[in-house]
C-alpha positions in Angstrom: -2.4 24.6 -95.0 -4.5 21.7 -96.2 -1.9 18.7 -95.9 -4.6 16.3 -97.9 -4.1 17.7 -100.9 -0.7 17.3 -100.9 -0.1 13.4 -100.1 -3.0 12.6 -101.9 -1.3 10.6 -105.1 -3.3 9.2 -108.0 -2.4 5.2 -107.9 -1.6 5.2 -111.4 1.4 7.5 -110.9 2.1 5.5 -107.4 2.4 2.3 -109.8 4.7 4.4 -112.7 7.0 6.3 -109.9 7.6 3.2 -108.0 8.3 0.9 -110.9 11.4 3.5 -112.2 12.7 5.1 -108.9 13.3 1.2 -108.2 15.1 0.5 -111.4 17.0 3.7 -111.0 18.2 3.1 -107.5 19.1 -0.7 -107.5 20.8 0.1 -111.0 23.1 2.6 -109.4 24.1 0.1 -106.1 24.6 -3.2 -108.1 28.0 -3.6 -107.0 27.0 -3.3 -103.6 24.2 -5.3 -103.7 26.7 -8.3 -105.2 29.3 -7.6 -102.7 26.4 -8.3 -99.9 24.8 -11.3 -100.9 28.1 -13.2 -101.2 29.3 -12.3 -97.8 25.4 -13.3 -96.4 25.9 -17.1 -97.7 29.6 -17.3 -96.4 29.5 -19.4 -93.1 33.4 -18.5 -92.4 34.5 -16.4 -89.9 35.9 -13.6 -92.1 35.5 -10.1 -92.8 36.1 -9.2 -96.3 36.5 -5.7 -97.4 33.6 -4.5 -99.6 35.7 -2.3 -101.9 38.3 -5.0 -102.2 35.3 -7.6 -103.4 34.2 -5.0 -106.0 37.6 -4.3 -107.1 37.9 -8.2 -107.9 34.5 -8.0 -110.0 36.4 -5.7 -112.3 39.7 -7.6 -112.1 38.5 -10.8 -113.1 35.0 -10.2 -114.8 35.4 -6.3 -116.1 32.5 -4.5 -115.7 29.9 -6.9 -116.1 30.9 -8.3 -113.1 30.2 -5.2 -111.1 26.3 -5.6 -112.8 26.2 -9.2 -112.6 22.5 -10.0 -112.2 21.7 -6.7 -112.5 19.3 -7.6 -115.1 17.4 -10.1 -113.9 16.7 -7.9 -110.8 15.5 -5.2 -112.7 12.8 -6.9 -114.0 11.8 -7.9 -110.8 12.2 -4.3 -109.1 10.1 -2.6 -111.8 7.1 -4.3 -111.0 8.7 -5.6 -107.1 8.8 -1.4 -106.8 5.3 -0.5 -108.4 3.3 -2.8 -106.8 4.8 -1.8 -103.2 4.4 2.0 -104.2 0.7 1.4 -105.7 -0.5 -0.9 -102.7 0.2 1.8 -100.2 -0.4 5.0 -102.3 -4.0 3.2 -102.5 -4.6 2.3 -98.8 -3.3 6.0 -97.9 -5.7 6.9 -100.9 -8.6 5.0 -98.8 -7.9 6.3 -95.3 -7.7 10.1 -96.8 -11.1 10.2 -99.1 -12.5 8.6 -95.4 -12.1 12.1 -93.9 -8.6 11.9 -92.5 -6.4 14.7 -92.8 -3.3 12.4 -92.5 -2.7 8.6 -91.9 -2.2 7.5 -88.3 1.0 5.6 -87.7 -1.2 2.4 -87.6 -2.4 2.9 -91.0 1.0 3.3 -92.4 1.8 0.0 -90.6 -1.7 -1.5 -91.7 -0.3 0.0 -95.9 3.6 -1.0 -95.4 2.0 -5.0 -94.4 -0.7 -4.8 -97.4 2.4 -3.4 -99.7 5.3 -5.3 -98.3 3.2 -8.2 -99.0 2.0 -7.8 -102.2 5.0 -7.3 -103.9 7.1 -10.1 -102.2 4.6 -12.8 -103.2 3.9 -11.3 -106.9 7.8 -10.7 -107.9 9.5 -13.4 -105.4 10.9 -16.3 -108.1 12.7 -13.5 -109.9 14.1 -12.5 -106.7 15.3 -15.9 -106.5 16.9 -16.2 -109.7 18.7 -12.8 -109.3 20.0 -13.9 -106.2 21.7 -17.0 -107.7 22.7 -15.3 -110.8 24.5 -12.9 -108.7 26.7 -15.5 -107.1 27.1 -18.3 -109.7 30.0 -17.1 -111.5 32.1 -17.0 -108.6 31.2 -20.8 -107.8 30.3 -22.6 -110.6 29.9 -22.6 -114.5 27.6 -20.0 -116.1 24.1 -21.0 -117.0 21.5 -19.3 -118.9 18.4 -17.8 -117.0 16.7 -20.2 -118.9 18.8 -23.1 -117.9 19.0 -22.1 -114.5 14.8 -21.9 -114.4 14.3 -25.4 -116.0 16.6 -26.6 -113.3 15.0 -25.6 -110.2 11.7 -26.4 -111.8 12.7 -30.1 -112.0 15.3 -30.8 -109.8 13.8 -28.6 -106.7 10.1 -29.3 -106.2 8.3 -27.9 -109.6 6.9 -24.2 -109.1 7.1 -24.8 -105.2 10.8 -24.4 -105.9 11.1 -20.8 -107.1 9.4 -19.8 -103.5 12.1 -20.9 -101.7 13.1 -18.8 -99.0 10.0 -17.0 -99.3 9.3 -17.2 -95.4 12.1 -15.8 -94.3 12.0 -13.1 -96.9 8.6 -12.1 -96.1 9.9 -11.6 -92.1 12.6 -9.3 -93.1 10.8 -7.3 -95.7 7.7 -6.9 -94.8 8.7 -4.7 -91.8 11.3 -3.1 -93.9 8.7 -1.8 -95.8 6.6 -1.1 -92.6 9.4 1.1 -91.8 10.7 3.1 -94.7 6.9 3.8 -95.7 6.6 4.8 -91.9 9.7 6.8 -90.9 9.5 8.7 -94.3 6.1 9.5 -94.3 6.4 10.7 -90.8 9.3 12.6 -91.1 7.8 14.2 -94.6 4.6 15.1 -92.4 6.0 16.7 -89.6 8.4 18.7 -91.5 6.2 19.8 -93.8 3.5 21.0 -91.2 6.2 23.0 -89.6 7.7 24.3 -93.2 5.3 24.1 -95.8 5.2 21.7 -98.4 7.2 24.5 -100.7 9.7 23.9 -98.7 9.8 20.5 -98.9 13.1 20.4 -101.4 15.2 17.9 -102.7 17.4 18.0 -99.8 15.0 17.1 -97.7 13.6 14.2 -100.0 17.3 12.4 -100.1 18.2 12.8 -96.6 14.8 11.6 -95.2 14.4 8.7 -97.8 18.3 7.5 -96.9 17.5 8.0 -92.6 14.2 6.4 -93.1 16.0 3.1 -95.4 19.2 2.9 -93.2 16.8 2.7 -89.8 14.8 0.1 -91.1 17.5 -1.8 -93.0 19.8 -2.1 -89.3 16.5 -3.5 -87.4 15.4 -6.3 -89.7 18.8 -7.3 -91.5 19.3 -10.7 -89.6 16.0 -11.6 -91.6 17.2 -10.5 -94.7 20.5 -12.5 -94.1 18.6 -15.1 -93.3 17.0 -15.1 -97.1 19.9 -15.5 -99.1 20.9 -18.7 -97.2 17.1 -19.9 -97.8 17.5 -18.7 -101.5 20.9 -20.9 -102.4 19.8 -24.1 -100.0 20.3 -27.1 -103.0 21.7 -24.8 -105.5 23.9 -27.2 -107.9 27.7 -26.1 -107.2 27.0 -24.3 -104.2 30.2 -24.4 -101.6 28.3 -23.5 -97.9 25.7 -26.6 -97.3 23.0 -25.3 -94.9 21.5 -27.4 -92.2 18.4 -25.2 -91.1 15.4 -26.5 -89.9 12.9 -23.5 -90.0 13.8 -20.0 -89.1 14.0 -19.8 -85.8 16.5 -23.0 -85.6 19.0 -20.8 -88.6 19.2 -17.8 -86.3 20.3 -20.0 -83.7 22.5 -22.0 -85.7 24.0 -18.4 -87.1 24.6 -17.5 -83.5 26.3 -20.5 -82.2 28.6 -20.7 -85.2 29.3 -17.7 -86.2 28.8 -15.3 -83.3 26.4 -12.1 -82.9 28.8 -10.6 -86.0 27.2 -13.6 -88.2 23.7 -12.2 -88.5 25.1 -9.0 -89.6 27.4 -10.1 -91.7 27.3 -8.3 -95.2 25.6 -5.2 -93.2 27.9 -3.2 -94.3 28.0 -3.0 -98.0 24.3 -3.4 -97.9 24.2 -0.2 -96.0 26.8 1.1 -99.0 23.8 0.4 -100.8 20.4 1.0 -99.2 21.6 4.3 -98.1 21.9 5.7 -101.5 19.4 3.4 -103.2 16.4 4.5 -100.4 17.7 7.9 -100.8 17.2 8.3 -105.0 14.5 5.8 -104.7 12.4 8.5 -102.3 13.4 11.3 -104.5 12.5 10.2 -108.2 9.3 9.0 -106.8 8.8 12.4 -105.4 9.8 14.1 -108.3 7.7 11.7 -110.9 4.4 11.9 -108.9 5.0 15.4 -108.5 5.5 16.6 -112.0 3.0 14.0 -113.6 0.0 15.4 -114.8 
């Protein structure tokens, strides 16, 4: 069996496949993802039930609230999605038209940096407004996306504002990506050299795309804890006040306040939702670049 002809992907589907697996997937865990960012920025010593906090979206804001921000993230996970998908597909493009029959696992950590990268730094102010549309109603007066932008643009440091958090974001996921792009496409390899690409089926694309998600979602999640905090840090209305210095002086703040359970607070229904989303997000791409002529 010649494996290079079948990971070999044109870019152009890479950048397509990417763009709607991601809308499809984040669309389908959006009350997760809510739940999960409002238990990251709580600094109390609590643990509220994830089904009980999406069962309040409904109660007091129908289902709207269960999609709250919804939106706005979509816009940034088409292109947040397509760029990852495209920057990888086309270093993994590179490393096969240079006589390799398959990637080594440093070039998949070489492609997962390039793509983690790319994507944080091009779509990263809309992650930002998504995450403070996500949590506004539940503290504060609604504002308009357009309200919401002109404020941080003037009250919060001009267009340095919408990056921040950035830091912290780019250390949690740049190695998540480093590590779903790694454990998948190892997984996907090794199967299929034993099997056969035929029988390579959808099974088999779920289950390794929600293993490969969860893995890597459980080793950096501090980080990603970390860029919620970073995200709401001199948000008008916001309840928690943050005094962080840098990184390294949060996670130590985290831990002395709020215990080892504080940098994993929220794991849970983030979990509830990267299983799943990793899981269709693997498969449609799979099953777009596959049937794309």
């Amino acid at each position: 069996m010649n494996n290079k002809d079948t990971v070999q992907i044109a870019i152009w589907k890479s950048l397509l496949a990417g763009g709607i697996a991601g809308v499809m997937s984040r669309t389908m865990t959006s009350p997760m993802e809510r739940a999960k960012i409002l238990l990251q920025i709580d600094t109390n010593k609590n643990n509220s039930s994830t089904f009980k906090m999406m069962l309040d979206f409904y109660k007091k804001e129908g289902i709207k609230g269960l999609f709250r921000g919804n939106g706005m993230n979509c816009l940034r996970v088409f292109p947040y999605m397509s760029i990852q998908y495209f920057a990888f597909q086309g270093y993994k493009n590179y490393k096969l038209n240079n006589g390799h029959q398959e990637i080594e696992n440093l070039d998949r950590v070489i492609g997962g940096f390039i793509s983690g990268s790319s994507c944080v730094i091009a779509t990263y102010p809309m992650d930002l407004l998504k995450s403070r549309l996500t949590i506004q109603s539940m503290q504060q007066e609604e504002t308009t996306i357009k309200e919401m932008t002109r404020s941080i643009y003037h009250k919060e440091g001009g267009l340095l504002g919408f990056y921040r958090g950035m830091w912290p974001t780019l250390c949690g996921v740049v190695p998540f990506v480093i590590l779903n792009f790694n454990f998948y496409e190892s997984m996907k390899f090794h199967y299929t050299q034993v099997y056969g690409m035929e029988s390579f089926t959808s099974i088999h694309k779920l289950t390794f795309g929600a293993l490969a998600g969860s893995f890597a979602q459980v080793i950096i999640y501090p980080f990603d804890l970390l860029r919620r905090r970073f995200q709401i840090i001199n948000m008008p209305g916001q309840k928690a006040r943050y005094d962080y210095n840098g990184i390294i002086d949060a996670l130590k703040k985290i831990y002395l306040r709020e215990g080892i359970n504080g940098m994993y607070k929220g794991l849970v229904p983030n979990l509830m939702k990267v299983i799943p989303a990793t899981a269709i997000q693997w498969w449609v791409y799979e099953v777009i670049t596959s049937s794309l002529k």
